[in-house]
MARKOL-280800 format. One record per residue: residue in three letters; x, z, y of N, C-alpha, C in turn. Coordinates in steps of 0.1 Angstrom, whole numbers. Last residue first. Layout:
BEGIN
<"ala",<X,Z,Y>,<X,Z,Y>,<X,Z,Y>>
...
END
This chain:
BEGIN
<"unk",<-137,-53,168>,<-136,-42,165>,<-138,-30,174>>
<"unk",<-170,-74,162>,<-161,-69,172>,<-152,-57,166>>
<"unk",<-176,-93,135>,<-178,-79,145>,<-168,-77,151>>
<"unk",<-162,-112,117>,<-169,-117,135>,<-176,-102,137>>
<"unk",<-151,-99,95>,<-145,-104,107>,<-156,-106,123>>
<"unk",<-175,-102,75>,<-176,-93,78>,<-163,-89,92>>
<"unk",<-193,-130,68>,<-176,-125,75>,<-179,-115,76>>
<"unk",<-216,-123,44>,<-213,-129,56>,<-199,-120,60>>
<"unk",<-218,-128,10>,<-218,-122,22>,<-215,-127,31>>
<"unk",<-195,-119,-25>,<-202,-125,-12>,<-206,-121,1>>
<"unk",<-171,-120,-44>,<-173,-107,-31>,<-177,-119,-22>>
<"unk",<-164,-116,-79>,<-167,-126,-67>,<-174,-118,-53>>
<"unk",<-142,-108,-102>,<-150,-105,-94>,<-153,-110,-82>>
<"unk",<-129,-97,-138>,<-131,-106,-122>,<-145,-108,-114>>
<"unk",<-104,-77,-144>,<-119,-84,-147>,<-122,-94,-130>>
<"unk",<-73,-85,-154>,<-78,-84,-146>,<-93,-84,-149>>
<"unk",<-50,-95,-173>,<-50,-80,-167>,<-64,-76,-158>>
<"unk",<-62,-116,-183>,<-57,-106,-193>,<-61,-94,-184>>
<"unk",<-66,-133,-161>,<-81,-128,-171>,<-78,-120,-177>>
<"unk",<-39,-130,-157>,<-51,-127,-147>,<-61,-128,-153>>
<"unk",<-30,-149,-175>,<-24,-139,-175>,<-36,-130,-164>>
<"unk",<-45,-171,-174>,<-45,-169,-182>,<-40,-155,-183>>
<"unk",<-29,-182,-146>,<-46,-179,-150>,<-50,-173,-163>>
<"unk",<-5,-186,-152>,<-11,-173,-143>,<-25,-170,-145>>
<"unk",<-8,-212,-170>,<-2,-196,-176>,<-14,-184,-162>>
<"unk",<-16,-228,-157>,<-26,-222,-167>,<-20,-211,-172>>
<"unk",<-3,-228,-122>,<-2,-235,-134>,<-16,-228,-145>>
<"unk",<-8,-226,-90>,<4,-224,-99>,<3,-234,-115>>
<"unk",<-29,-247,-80>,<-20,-241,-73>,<-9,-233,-79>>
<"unk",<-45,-241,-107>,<-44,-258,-101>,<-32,-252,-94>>
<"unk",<-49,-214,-112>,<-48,-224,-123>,<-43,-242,-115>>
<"unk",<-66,-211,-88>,<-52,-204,-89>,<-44,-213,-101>>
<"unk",<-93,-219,-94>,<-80,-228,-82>,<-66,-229,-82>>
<"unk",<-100,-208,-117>,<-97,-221,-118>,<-85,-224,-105>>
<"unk",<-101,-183,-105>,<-91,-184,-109>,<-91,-197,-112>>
<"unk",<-101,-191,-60>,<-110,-185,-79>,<-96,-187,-89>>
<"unk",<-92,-182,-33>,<-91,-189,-43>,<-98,-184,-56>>
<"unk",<-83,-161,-20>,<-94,-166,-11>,<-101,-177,-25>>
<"unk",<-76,-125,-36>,<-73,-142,-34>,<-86,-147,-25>>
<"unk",<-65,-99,-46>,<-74,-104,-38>,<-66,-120,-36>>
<"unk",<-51,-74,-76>,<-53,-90,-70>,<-64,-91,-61>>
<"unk",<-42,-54,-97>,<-51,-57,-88>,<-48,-68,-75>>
<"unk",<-30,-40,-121>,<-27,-50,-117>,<-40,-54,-106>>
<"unk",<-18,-13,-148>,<-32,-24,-139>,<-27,-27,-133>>
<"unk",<-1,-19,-174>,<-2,-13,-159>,<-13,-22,-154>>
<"unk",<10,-19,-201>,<-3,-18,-200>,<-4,-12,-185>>
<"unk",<35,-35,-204>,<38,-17,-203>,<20,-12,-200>>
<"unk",<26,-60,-202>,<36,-53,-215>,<35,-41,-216>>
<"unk",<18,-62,-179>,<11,-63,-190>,<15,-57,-200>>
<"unk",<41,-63,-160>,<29,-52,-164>,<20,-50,-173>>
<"unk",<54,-81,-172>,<62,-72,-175>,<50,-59,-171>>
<"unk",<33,-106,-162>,<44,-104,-182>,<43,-91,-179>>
<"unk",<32,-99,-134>,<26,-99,-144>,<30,-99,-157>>
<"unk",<61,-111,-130>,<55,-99,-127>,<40,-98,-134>>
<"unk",<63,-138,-140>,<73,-127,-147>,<71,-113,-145>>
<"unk",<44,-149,-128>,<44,-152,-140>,<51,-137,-146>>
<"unk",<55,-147,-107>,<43,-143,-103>,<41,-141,-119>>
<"unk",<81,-161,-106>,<82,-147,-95>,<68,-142,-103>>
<"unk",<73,-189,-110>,<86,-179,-116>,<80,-163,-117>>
<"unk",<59,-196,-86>,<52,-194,-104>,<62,-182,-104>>
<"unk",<78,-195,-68>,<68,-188,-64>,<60,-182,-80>>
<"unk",<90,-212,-76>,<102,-201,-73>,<93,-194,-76>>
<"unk",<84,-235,-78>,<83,-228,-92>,<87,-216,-87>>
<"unk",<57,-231,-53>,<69,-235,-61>,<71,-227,-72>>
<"unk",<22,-245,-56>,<32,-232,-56>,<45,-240,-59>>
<"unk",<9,-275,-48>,<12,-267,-57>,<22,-252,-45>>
<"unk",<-30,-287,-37>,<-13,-284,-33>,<-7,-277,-42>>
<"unk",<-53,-284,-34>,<-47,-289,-42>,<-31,-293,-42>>
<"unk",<-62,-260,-7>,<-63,-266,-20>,<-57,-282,-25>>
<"unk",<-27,-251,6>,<-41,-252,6>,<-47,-261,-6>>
<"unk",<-15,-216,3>,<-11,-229,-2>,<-23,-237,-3>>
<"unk",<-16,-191,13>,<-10,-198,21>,<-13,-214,13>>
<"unk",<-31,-178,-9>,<-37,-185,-1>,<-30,-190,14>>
<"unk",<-15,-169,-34>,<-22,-183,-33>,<-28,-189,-19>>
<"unk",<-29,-137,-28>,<-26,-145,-43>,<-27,-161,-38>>
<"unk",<-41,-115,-12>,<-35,-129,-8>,<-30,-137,-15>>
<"unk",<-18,-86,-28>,<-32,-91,-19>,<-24,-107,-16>>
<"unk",<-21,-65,-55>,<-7,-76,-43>,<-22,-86,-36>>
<"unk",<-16,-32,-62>,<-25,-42,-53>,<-15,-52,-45>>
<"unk",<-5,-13,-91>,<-2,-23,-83>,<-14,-31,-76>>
<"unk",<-3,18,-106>,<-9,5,-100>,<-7,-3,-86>>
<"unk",<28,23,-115>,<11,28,-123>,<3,18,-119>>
<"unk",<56,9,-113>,<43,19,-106>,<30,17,-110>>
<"unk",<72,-10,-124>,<70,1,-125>,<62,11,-121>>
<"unk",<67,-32,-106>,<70,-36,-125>,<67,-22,-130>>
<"unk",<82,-26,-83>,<63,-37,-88>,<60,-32,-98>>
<"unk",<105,-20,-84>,<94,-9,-85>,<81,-15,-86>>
<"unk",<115,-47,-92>,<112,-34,-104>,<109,-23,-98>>
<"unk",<117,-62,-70>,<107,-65,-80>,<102,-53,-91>>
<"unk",<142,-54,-54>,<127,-58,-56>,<117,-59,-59>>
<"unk",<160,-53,-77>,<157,-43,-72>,<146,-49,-62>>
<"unk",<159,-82,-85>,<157,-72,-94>,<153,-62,-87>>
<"unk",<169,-96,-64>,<161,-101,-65>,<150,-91,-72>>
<"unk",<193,-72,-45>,<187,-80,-55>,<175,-84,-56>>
<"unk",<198,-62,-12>,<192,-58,-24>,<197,-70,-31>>
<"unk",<214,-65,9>,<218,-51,4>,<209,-54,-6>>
<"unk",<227,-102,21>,<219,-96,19>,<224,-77,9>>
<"unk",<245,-117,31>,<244,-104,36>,<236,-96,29>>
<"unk",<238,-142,24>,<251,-141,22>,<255,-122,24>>
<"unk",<204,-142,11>,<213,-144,22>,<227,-134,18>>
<"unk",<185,-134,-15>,<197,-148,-12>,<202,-151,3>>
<"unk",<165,-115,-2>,<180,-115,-9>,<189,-122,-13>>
<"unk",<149,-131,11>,<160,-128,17>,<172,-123,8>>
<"unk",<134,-139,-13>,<141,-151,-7>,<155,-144,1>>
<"unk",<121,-114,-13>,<132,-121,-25>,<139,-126,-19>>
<"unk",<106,-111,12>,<116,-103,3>,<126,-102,-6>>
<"unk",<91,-135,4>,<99,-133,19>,<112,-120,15>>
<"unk",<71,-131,-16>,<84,-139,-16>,<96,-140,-5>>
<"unk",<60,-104,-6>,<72,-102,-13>,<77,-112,-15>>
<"unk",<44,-118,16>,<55,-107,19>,<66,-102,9>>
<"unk",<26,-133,1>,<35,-143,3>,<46,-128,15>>
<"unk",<13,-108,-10>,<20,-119,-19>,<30,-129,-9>>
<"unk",<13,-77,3>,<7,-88,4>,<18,-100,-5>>
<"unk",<11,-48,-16>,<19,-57,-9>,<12,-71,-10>>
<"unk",<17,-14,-29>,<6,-26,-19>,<14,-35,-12>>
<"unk",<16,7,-52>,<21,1,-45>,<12,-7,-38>>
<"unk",<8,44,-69>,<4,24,-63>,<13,20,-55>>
<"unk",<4,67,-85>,<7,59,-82>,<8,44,-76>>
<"unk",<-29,90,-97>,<-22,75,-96>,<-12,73,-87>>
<"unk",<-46,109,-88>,<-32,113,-100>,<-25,101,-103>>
<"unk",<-69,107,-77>,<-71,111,-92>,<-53,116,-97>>
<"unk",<-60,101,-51>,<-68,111,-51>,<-69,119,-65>>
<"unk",<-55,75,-59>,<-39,80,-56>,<-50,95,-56>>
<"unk",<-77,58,-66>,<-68,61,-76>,<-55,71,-72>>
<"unk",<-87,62,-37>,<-96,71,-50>,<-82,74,-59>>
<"unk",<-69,46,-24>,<-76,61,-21>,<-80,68,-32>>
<"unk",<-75,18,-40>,<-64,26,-38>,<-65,42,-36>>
<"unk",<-98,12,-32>,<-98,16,-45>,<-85,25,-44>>
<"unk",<-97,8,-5>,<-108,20,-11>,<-105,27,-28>>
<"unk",<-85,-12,-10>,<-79,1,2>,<-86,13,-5>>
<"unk",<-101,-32,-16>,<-89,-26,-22>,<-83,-13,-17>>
<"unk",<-122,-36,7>,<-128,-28,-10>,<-111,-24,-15>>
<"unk",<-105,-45,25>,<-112,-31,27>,<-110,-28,9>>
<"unk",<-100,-69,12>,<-88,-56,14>,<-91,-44,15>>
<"unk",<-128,-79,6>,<-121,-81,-2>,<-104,-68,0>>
<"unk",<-143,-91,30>,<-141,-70,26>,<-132,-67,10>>
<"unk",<-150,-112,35>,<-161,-107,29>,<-157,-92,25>>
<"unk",<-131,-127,52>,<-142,-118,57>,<-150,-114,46>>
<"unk",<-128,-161,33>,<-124,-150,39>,<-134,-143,45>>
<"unk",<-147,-161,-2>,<-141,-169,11>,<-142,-155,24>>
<"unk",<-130,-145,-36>,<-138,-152,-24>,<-140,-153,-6>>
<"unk",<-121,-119,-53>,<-120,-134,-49>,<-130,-138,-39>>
<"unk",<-103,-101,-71>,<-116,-102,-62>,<-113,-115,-56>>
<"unk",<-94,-83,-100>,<-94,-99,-94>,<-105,-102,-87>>
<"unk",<-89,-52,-112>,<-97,-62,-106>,<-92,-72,-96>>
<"unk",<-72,-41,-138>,<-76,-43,-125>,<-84,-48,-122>>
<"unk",<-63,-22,-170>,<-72,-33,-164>,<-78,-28,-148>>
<"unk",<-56,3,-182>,<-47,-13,-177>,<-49,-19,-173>>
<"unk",<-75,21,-186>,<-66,22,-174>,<-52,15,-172>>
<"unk",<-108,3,-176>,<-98,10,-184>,<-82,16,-176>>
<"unk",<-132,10,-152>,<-123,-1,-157>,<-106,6,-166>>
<"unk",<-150,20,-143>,<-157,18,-157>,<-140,12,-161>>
<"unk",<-151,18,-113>,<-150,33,-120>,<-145,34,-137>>
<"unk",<-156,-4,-109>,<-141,-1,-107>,<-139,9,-115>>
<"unk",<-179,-9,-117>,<-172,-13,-120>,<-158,-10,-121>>
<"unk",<-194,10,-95>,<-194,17,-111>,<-182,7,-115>>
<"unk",<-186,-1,-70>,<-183,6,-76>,<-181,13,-89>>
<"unk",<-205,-25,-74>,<-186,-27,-73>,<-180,-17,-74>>
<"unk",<-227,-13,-72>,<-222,-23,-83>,<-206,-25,-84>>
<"unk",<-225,-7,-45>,<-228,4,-56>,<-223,1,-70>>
<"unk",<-206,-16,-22>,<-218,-20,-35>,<-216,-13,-42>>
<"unk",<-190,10,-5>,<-189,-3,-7>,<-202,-7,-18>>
<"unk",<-186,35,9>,<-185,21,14>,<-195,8,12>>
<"unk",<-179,51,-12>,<-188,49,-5>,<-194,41,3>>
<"unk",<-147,47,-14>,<-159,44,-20>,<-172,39,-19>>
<"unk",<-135,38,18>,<-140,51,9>,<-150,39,2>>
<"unk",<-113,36,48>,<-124,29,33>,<-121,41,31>>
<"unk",<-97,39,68>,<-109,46,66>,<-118,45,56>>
<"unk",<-78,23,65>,<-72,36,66>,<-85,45,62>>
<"unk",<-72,-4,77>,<-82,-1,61>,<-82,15,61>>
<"unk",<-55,-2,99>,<-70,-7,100>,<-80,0,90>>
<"unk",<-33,10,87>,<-45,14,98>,<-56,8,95>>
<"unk",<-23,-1,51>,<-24,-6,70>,<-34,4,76>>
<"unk",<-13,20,29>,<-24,8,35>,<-22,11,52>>
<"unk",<7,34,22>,<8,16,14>,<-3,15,23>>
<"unk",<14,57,37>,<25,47,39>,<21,36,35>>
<"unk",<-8,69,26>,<-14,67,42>,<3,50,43>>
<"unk",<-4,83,6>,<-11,70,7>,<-10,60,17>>
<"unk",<27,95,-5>,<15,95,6>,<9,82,8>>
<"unk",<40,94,-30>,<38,105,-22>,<25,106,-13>>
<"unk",<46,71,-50>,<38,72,-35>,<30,85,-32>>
<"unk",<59,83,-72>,<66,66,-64>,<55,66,-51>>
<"unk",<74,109,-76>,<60,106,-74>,<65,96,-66>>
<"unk",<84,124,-104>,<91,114,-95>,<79,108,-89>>
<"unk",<79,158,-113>,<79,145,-115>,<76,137,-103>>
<"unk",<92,191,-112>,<89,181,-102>,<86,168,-105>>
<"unk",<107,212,-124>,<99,204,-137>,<88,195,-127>>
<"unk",<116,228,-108>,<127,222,-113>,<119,214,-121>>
<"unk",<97,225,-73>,<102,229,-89>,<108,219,-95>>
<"unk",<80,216,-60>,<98,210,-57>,<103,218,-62>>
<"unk",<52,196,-50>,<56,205,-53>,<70,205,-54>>
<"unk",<31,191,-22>,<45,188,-26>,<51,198,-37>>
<"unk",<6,203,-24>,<12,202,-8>,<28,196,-11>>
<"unk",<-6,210,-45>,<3,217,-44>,<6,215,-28>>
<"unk",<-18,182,-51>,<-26,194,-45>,<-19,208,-40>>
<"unk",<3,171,-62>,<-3,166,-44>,<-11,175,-44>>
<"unk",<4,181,-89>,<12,184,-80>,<10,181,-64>>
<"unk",<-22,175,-98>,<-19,187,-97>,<-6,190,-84>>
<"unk",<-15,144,-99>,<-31,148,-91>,<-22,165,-86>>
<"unk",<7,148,-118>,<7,143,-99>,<0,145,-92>>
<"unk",<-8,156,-142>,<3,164,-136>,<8,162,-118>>
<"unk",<-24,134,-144>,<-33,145,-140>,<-18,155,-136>>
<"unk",<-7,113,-150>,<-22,113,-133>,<-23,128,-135>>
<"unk",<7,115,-171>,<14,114,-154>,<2,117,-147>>
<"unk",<-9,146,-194>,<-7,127,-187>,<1,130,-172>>
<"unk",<4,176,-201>,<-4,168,-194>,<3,151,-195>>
<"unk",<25,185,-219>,<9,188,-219>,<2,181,-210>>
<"unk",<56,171,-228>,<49,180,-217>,<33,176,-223>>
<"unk",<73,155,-243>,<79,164,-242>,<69,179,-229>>
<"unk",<57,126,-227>,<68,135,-237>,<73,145,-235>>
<"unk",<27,135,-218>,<37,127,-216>,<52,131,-225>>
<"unk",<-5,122,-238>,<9,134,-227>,<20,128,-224>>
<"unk",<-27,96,-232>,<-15,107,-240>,<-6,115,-231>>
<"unk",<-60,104,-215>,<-46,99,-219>,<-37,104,-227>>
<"unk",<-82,123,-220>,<-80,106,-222>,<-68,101,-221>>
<"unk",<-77,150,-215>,<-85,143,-230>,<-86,130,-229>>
<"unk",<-73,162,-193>,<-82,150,-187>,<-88,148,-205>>
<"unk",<-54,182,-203>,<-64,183,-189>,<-74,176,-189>>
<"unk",<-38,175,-221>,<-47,188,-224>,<-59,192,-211>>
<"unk",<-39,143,-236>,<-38,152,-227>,<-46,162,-225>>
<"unk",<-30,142,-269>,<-38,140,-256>,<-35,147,-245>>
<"unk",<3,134,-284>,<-9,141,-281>,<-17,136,-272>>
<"unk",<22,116,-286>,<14,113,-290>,<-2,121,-292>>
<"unk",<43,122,-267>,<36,110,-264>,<24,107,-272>>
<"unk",<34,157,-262>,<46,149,-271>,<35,132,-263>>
<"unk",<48,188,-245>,<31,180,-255>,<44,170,-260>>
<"unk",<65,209,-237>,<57,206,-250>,<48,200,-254>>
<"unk",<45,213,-204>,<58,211,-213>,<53,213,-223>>
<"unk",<29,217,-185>,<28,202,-190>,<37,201,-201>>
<"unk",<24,239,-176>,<9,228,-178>,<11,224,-190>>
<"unk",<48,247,-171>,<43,255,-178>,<29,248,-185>>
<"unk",<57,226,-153>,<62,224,-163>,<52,239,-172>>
<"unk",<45,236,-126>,<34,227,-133>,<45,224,-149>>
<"unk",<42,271,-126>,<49,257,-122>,<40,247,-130>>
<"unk",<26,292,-132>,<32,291,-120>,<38,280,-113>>
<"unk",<-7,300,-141>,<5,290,-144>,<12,296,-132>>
<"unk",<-31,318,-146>,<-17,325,-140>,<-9,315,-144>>
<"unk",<-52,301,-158>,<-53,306,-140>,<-39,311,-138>>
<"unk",<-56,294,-182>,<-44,288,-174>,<-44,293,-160>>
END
């Protein structure tokens, strides 16, 4: 394959039901030889590619979904243990990190993100009580989106990191239903299409179970392995 010239030369003609001819773990994608990761991986190594057989890359550049601060995680970083896990985790299953603030729970996410968008992944990144604020506004009399167009690039992108699951609402307090609604229905619809799903909470999932309902919890064991992140604040250093 050293003389390809476009990446539809890789990727065309496979079908959904072949492997992929690069990686051998995913199926192709229709009608082409490669899986979406490894044709994207190929194409960001390109520097952008903008051939006629170009696939729709929902995050071009990493650097737009994580904040500065996290800007500098890596792998490497982080417990060696938290890494093989991440490494080991199928490719519809997330991680559900949990536990009391400062322990590196966004970093570790940030990190994951990097790697996955490095391999040929997709992601989005949004803090949870930032996309109720996003809905909500589309019920103003002005509003230019839908509740739908919101939501369905969530629904759609390879992998998803929604940070902060719950932790405006203090313990034994409920969610609104708006809030269940919203969280219930996004999850469903990733699960369905087998998309990981990656979650930080201050809260365990029992709590999350008390603060929305037994559905979310139950849907978060589905998509999710779970994972408790001890330690001291990793906050009280100066920056």
């Amino acid at each position: 394959m050293e003389d390809i010239q476009t990446i539809g030369d890789v990727i065309r003609s496979g079908s959904l039901f072949y492997k992929c001819e690069k990686c051998e773990l995913r199926g192709a994608m229709y009608e082409r030889k490669w899986c979406r990761p490894c044709a994207l991986k190929w194409q960001r190594e390109q520097g952008g590619y903008r051939g006629k057989d170009r696939i729709d890359d929902l995050s071009p550049m990493w650097e737009a979904e994580i904040p500065e601060r996290y800007q500098a995680a890596e792998l490497s970083h982080l417990p060696p243990a938290l890494v093989e896990q991440f490494k080991s985790l199928p490719d519809d299953t997330g991680l559900f990190l949990w536990g009391e603030p400062g322990r590196g729970k966004t970093y570790s996410m940030a990190a994951f993100a990097k790697a996955l968008w490095a391999d040929g992944w997709d992601f989005r990144r949004i803090s949870y009580d930032w996309l109720m604020l996003e809905i909500r506004d589309t019920y103003k009399p002005a509003a230019t989106q839908t509740e739908k167009s919101v939501i369905a690039p969530l629904i759609q992108v390879g992998k998803l990191f929604l940070e902060d699951v719950g932790t405006t609402v203090s313990a034994g307090n409920q969610e609104s239903d708006f809030s269940l609604r919203t969280f219930v229905q996004l999850l469903d619809k990733r699960i369905e299409n087998c998309l990981a799903t990656f979650v930080t909470s201050n809260k365990s999932i029992e709590e999350l179970a008390k603060s929305f309902d037994g559905r979310v919890a139950s849907r978060l064991q589905q998509a999710c392995q779970i994972v408790k992140l001890d330690g001291r604040d990793k906050r009280l250093k100066s920056c």
